[in-house]
C-alpha positions in Angstrom: 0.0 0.0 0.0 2.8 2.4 0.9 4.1 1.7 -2.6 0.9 3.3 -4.1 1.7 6.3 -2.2 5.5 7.1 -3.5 4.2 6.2 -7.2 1.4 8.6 -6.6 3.5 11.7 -5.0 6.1 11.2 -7.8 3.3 11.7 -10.7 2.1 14.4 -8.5 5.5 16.4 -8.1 6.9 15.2 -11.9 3.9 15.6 -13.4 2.3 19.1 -11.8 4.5 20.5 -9.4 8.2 20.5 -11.0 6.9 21.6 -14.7 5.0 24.5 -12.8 7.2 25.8 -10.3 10.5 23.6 -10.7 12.8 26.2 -12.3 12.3 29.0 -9.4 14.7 28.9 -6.7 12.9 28.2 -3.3 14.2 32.0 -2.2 12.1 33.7 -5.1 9.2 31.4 -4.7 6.0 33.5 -3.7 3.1 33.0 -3.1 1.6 34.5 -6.6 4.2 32.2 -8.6 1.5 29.4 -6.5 -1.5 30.6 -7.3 -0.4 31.0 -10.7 0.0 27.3 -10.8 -3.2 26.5 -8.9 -5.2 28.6 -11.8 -3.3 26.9 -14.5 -4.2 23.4 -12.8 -7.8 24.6 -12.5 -8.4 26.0 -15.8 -6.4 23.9 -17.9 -4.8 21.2 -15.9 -1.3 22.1 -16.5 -0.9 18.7 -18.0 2.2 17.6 -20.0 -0.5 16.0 -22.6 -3.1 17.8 -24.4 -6.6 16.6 -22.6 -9.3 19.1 -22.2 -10.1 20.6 -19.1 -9.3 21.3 -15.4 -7.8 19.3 -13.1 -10.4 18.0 -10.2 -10.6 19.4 -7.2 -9.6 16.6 -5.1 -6.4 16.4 -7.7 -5.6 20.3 -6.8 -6.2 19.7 -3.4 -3.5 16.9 -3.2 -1.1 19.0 -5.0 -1.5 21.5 -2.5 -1.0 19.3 0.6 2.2 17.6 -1.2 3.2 21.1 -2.0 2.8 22.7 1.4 4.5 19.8 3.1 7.1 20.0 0.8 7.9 23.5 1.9 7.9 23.7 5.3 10.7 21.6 5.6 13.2 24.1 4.2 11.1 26.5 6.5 12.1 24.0 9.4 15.7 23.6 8.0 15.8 27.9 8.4 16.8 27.6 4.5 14.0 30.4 3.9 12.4 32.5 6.5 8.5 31.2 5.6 6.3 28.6 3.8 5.5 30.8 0.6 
């Protein structure tokens, strides 16, 4: 079951995360570079193939949560100064 899990984060951060927000270093990382990516995953998915429409909202949700936990460790680390 655990193994679901990894595959499943992996597509999430490969396949939404990195193409969206992967080439800004985490010190210029703000929070409209975010919700730039949470519109694009709304309106049209931000997908790395062409199919029509917005992500779900349970899909953006879990994006978020792997995103935001993904963060606060540098925040933890005191690599950056907040969870943008």
């Amino acid at each position: 079951m655990a193994r679901r899990y990894i595959t499943r984060y992996a597509e999430i951060v490969n396949g939404f995360i990195v193409p969206a927000l992967g080439k800004l270093p985490l010190t210029k990382l703000a929070p409209v570079h975010i919700q730039e990516a949470h519109n694009t995953w709304a309106a049209d998915g931000g997908r790395r193939y062409a199919k029509p429409g917005g992500l779900s909202r349970r899909t953006r949700r879990h994006i978020h949560r792997i995103f935001s936990a993904a963060l606060a460790r540098p925040v933890e680390q005191q690599l950056v100064a907040r969870n943008a």
